[in-house]
N, C-alpha and C positions, 0 to 999 in steps of 0.2 A: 666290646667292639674293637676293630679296627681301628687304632688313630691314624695310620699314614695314608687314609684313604685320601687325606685333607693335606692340596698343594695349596701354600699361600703363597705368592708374589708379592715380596716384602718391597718391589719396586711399581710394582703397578699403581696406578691412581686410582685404583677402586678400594677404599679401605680394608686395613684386614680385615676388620670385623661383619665387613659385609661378605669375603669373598667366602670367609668362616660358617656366614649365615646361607648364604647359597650355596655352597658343598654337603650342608649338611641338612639343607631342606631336599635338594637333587635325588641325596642316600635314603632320605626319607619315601618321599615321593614313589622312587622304585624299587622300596624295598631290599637296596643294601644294608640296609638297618632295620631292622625287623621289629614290629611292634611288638610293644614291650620291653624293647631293651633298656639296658640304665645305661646315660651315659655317665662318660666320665667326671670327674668332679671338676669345677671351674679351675683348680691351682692344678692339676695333675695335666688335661689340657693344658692349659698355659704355658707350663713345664715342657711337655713333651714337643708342643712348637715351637718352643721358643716365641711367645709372646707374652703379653700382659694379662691377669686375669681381667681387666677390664674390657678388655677385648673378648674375651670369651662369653663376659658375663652380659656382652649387649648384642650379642651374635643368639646366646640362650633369652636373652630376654626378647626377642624379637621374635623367635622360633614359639616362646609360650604364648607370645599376643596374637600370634595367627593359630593356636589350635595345632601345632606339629611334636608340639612336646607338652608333658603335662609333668608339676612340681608336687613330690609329696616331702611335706615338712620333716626334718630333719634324716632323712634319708635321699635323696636327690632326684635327680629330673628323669622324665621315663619317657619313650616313644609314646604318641599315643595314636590309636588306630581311626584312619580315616578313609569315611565310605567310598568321596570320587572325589579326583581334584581333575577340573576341567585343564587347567591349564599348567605348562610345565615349562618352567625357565630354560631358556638355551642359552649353552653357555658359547654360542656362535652366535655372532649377530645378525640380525633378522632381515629379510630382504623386505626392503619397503616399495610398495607395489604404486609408483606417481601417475597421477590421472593429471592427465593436464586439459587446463578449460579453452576449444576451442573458442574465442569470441566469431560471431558471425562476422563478411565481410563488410564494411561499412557501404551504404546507400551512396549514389555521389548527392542521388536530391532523396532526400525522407520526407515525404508530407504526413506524416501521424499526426494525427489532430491534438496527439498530449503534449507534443513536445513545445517549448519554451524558447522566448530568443536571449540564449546564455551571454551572448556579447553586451547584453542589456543591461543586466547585475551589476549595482551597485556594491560592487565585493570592499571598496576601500570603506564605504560606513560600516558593513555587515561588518566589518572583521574587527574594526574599532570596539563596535560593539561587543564582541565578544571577548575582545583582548579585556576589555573593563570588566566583563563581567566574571573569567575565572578568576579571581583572585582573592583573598585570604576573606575579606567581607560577606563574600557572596557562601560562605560556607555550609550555611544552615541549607543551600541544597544541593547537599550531599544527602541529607534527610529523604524520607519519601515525603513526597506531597500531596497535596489532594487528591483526594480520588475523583474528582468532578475537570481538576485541574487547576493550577493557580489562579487564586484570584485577582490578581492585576492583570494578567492577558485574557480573562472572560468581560473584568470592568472596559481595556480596551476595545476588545471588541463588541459587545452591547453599545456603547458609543459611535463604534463605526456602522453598526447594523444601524441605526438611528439616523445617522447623519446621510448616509448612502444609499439607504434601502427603505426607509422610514420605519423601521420595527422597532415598538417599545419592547425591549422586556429588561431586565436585571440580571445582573452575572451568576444570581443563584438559578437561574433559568439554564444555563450557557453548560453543558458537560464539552469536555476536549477530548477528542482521540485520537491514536495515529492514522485513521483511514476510513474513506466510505465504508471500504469493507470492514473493518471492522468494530463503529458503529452502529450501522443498517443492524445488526441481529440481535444488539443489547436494545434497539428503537421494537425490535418484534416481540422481542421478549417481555421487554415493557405493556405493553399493550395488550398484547394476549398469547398465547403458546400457539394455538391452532388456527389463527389469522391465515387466510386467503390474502394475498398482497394483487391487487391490478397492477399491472406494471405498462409502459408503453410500447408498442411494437412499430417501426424497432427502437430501441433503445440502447438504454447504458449496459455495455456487453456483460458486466462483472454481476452486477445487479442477480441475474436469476442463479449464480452459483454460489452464491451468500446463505448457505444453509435454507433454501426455500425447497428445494426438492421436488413434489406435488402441487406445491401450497403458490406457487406464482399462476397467473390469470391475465394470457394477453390480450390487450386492447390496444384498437387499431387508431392508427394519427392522421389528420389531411394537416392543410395546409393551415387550422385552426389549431391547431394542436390535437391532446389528447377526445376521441372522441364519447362526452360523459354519455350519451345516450347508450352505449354497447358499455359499458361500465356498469347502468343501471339494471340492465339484463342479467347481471351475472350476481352470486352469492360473495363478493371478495367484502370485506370489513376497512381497508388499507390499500390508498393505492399512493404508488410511489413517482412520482410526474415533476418534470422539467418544465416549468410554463416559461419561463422569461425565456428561452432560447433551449425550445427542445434539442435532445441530444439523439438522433445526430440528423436529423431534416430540418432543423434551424427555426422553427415554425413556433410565433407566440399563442399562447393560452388566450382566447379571442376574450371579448371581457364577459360576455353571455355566457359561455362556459364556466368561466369562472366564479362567476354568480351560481351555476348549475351545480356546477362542483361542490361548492358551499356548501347549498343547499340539500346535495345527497348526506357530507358529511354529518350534519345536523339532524336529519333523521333517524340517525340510531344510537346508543350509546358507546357502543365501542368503536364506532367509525371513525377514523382519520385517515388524513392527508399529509404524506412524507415529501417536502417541497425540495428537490434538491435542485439552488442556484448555486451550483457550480461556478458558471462564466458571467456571470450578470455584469461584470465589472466595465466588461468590453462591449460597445453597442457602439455601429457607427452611422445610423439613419434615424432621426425621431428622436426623444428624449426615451431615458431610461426606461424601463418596465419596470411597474412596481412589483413587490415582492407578494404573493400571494396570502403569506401571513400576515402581512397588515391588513388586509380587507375583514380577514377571520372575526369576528363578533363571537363567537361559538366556543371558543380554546379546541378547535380541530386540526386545527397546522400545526405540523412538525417541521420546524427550519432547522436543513442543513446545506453545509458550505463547507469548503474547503480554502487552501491558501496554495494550490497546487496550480493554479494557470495566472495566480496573482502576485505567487513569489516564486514558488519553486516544486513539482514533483517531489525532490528528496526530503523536502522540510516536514512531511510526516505528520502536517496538523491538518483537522478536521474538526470540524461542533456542530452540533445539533443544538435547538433552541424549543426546550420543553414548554407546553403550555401548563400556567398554573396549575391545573388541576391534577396532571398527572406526576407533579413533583414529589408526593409522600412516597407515590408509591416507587419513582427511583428511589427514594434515599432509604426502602425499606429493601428490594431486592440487590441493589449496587455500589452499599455502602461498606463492604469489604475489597472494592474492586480497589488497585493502584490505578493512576493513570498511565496512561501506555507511551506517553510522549515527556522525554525528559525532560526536572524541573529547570535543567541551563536555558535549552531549546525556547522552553515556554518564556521565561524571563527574556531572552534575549528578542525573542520577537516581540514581546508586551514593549520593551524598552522603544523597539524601533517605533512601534505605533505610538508612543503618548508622546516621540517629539516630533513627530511629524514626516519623519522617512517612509512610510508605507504610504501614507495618502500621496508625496511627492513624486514616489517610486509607481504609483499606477498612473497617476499624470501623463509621466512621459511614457509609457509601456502604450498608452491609449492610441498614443501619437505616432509611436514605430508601429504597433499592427495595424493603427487605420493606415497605412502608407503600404503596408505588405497587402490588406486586405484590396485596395486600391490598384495598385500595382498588378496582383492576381488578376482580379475581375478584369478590368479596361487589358487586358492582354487576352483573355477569354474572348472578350466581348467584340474586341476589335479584328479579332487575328481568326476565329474559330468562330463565327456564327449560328455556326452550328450545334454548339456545346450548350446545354440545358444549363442553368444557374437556380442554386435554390441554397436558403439558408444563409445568405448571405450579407444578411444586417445584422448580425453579431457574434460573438465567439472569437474561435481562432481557427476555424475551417470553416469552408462551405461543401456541399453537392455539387458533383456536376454528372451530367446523365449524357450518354456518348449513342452516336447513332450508328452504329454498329451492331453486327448480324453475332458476333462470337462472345462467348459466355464472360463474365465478369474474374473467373478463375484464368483462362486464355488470355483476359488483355492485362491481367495480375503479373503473370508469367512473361508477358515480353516486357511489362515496364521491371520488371523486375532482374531481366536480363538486361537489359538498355542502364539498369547501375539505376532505378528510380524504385520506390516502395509508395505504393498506393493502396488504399485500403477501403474494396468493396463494402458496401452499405448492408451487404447478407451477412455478413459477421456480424450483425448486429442485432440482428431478428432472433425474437423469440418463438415464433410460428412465422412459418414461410407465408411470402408475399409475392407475388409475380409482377415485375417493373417491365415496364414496357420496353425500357432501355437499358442497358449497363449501366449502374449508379457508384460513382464511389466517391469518398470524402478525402477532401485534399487541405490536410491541416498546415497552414504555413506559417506557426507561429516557430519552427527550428527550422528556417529556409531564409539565409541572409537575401534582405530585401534586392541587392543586384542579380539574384541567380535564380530569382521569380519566375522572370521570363524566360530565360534559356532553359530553364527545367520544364515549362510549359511547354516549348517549342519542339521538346528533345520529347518529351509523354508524348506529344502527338501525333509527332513523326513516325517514331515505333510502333505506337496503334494503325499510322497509316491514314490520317484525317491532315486534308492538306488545307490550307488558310484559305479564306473567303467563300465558307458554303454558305449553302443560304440557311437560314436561321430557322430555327424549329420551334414546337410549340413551347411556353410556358411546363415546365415539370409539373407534375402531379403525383397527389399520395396518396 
């Protein structure tokens, strides 16, 4: 062969031996070197470049650990022939092709029902907390850890579920994940593979594209909540229901229902009830609503919750609260799983809860969105008469239903031009419903408590509904 095929750049900062090893992959590749050939000996190279055989000999030992040259003992190194190589080094550099992420324009008011009041965040204990906890002690998790989740943040929360909610159960009950979503389909799986799930109409939006496909079955909600009689009609095994503060018409689980409920679950064996209290934290009329799984006598509730309207969206934790009975059979199908939510995360929130910053931290939380939810309504109520109100003893949004003639996507579109994001109550439907009125949900838990009002004033305007109508019926569902 050829050796002056091979320019080194004894000044360049790409090593020789690498630019040795790409020149003579390049020759390879296209056939300036032809299978079969011998090359030259590692001192004879090294010779004729003037460089080190060390250099050659790791230029050739890089070219035999990819399959470009093959070594026969005491006779030397040979091309060896190869079928297709997809890809082919340029020895110009490559143009890199930058996508950049437009962010949307920000809302001046956002009422999404998910968002949080960030000004609220106790960031100087969170961070405390967390400054203690990386450090050299806390090493062992670095480890994986439970697959269920650690157990000092399931021992705190079983406690909190107790003290808050009245539910007995034990941290071996308690599985941790990062998200409704992705909980929900390790709870179906559990259960049965071909379950029918009931779901509520409307409901939590995410819910039917949680690998259900088919297999979701809606049932319709009034002001009772979920309605069990149209539930009882149908074949589902599983139904999945908001009672303390359905989502998103605000409506409690009446308590006959919930007796009804019960009592469906209990007539079959593989029937259950997937309770998801979300928001239960927040109620500002009446004492709390008890948690459906305490009434249970059967092991038919499935409790799950989240820490996402109680701490934070990003904080990525969720649990479910298995009943006895169906414990073997997680710990026979999901005892290879990791858990999906880090062990710092988990520790550092268990820390906050067993001194007492999380039950402190929902204290005052209670106390800024009774004053947002407060502030909302009595500006609704006083200024707009005519604006329907519903769902609005708890959570962080209510309903409100507009008497106007133009479709719910129209009055989307001018609040939306007016710099406001509001968000129709038909995003949320599983099978369409016909509202008498425009319905949409106006979450005010990310709307600093001053800019209540003038974000109500400015929605209204835009839609074109001026102050002191006369007031309309009661909403209905």
């Amino acid at each position: 062969m050829d050796m002056l095929i091979f320019e080194l750049e004894k000044n360049s900062k790409k090593p020789l031996y690498e630019q040795l090893y790409v020149g003579m992959k390049d020759a390879i590749i296209t056939k300036q070197i032809e299978v079969g050939t011998k090359l030259p000996s590692k001192r004879k190279l090294a010779d004729f470049l003037n460089i080190s055989q060390t250099t050659v000999e790791i230029a050739y030992g890089q070219l035999l650990a990819e399959g470009y040259i093959v070594s026969k003992p005491r006779i030397g190194f040979f091309v060896e022939e190869i079928d297709e190589l997809p890809f082919i080094e340029s020895k110009s550099p490559k143009k890199v092709i930058e996508t950049r992420y437009s962010a949307p324009e920000p809302y001046q008011y956002n009422f999404h029902p998910g968002k949080i009041d960030t000004e609220s965040f106790p960031f100087a204990i969170w961070r405390k907390y967390a400054k203690d906890l990386f450090d050299y002690p806390s090493k062992e998790y670095l480890q994986v850890g439970e697959p269920q989740g650690e157990y000092e943040l399931r021992l705190e929360i079983a406690n909190y579920l107790y003290q808050s909610r009245g539910i007995i159960c034990t941290p071996e009950q308690i599985v941790i994940g990062s998200g409704t979503e992705q909980l929900l389909p390790m709870i179906l799986r559990l259960i049965e593979t071909n379950s029918k799930i009931a779901l509520e109409n409307p409901g939590y939006s995410a819910i039917p594209r949680i690998h259900l496909k088919n297999k979701a079955v809606p049932i319709a909600v009034d002001e009772d909540g979920l309605i069990v009689d149209e539930l009882e009609k149908t074949d589902a095994n599983i139904v999945y229901i908001t009672p303390s503060h359905q989502f998103p018409t605000g409506a409690v689980l009446s308590a006959a229902r919930r007796t009804q409920l019960l009592n469906w679950a209990s007539k079959a064996v593989n029937r259950y009830i997937i309770e998801d209290d979300y928001d239960s934290e927040f109620r500002y009329i009446g004492k709390p609503i008890p948690a459906l799984q305490g009434m249970d006598q059967n092991d038919k509730v499935i409790y799950l919750s989240t820490f996402t309207k109680s701490l934070m969206p990003s904080l990525r934790v969720a649990y479910f609260v298995l009943p006895p009975a169906l414990l073997p059979s997680y710990k026979e199908i999901f005892s290879y799983y990791s858990a999906t939510v880090p062990r710092f995360d988990q520790h550092l929130l268990a820390n906050f809860m067993k001194d007492g910053h999380f039950s402190k931290h929902l204290n005052r939380m209670r106390k800024i969105y009774r004053k947002k939810h407060d502030r909302l309504t009595n500006t609704l109520t006083s200024s707009y008469p005519s604006i329907r109100i519903a769902g609005d003893h708890a959570g962080m949004h209510i309903l409100i239903s507009v008497p106007l003639n133009k479709s719910e996507y129209e009055l989307k579109q001018l609040a939306n031009k007016a710099g406001i994001a509001v968000y129709p109550v038909t995003d949320y439907l599983l099978k369409s419903i016909k509202y008498e009125r425009p319905t949409f949900l106006l979450g005010f838990g990310g709307v600093a408590l001053e800019d209540l009002e003038p974000a109500i004033h400015k929605l209204m305007a835009c839609w074109g509904i001026n102050k002191g109508q006369k007031k309309g019926k009661s909403h209905e569902y």
